[in-house]
C-alpha positions in Angstrom: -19.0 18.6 -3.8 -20.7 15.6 -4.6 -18.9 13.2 -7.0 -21.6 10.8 -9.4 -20.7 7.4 -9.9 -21.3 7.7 -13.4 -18.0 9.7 -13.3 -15.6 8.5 -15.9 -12.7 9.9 -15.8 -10.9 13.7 -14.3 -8.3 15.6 -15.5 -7.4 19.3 -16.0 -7.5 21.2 -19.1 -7.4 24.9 -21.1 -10.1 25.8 -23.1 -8.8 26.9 -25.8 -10.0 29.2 -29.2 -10.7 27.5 -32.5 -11.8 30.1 -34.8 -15.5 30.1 -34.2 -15.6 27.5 -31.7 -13.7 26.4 -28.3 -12.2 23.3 -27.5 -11.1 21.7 -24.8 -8.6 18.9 -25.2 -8.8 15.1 -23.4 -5.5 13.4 -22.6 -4.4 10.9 -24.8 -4.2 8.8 -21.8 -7.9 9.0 -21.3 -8.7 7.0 -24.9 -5.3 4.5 -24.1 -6.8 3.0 -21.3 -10.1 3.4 -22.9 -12.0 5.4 -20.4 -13.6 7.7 -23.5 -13.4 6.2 -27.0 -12.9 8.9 -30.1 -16.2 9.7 -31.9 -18.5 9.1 -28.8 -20.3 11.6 -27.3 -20.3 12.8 -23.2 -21.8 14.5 -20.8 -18.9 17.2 -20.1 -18.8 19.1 -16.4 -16.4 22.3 -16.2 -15.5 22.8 -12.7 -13.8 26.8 -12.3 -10.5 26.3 -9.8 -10.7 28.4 -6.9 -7.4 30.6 -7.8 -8.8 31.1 -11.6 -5.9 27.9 -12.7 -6.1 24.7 -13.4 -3.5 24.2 -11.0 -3.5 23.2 -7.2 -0.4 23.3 -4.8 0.6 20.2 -3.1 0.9 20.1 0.6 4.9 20.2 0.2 4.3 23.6 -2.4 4.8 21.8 -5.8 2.1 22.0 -8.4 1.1 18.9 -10.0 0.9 18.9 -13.9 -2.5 16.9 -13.6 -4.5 15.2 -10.7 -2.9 12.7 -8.7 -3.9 9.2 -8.2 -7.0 8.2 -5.3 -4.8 4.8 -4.3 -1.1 4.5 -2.5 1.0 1.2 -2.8 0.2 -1.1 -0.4 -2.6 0.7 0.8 -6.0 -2.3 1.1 -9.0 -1.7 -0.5 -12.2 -3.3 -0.8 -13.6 -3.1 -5.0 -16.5 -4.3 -6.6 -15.2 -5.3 -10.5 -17.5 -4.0 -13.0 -15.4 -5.3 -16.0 -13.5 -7.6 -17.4 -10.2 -6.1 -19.7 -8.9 -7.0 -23.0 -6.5 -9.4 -21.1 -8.7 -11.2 -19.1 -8.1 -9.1 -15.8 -11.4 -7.6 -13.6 -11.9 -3.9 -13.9 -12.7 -2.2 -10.9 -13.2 1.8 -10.5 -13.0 4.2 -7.5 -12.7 7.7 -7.2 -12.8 10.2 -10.0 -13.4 6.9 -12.5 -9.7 5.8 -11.6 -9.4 2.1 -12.6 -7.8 -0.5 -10.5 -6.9 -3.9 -12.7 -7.1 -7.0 -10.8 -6.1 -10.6 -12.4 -8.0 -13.6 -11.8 -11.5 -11.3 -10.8 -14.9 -12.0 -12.0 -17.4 -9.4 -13.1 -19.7 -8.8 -9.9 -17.4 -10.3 -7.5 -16.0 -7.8 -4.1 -12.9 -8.4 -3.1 -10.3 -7.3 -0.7 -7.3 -6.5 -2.4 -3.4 -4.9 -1.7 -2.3 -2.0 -4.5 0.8 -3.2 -6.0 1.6 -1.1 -8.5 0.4 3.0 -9.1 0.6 4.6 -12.3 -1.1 8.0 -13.1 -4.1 6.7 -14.8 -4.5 3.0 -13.6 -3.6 1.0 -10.4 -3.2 -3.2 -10.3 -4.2 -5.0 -7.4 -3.9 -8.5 -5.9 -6.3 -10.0 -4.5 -6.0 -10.7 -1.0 -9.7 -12.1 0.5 -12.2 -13.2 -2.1 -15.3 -13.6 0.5 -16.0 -10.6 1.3 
């Protein structure tokens, strides 16, 4: 399946029944780090799982609660930022929409950086070569 970079964020949810309509809930997650804002409207993509759940078992036979992050600390990556944060930090974005923060970054510049911290819904990364 082919992924479009316009892709903001991913995440698994019921569909649930409102009377005479149907809703399906975003995280709260998803409007804290301000990937959707309330009162917007989007482009929405429902996706069936193959075993009818919203669930997928993990190569060690657990079940994650929601999808897992695309980065590892310490693993390198190279990013393009496309942002700058409410703190001054670059905003960069790889799979699925996941953002990666990364201090001292410049809108437009790539950069080879380290993941030093991984949280479920955001990754920071130092930069480690700026001439890339």
């Amino acid at each position: 399946m082919e992924i479009s970079d316009k892709l903001l964020c991913l995440f698994s949810a019921d569909v649930s029944d409102d009377g005479d309509r149907y809703v399906v809930e975003v995280p709260r997650r998803e409007i804290d780090t301000g990937t959707v804002e309330p009162g917007e409207t989007y482009r929405v993509a429902l996706i069936a799982s193959e075993t009818g759940t919203t669930e997928q078992e993990g190569s060690d036979g657990s079940v994650p609660s929601e999808p897992q992050p695309p980065v590892e600390t310490g693993e390198i990556r190279y990013v393009e930022i496309e942002d700058i944060g409410k703190q001054g930090d670059g905003i960069a974005r790889v799979e699925r929409g996941y953002v990666i923060i990364v201090p001292g970054a410049d809108v437009g510049e790539r950069v080879k950086i380290e993941v030093t911290e991984v949280k479920s819904n955001f990754a920071v990364g130092e930069i480690i070569d700026e001439d890339i």
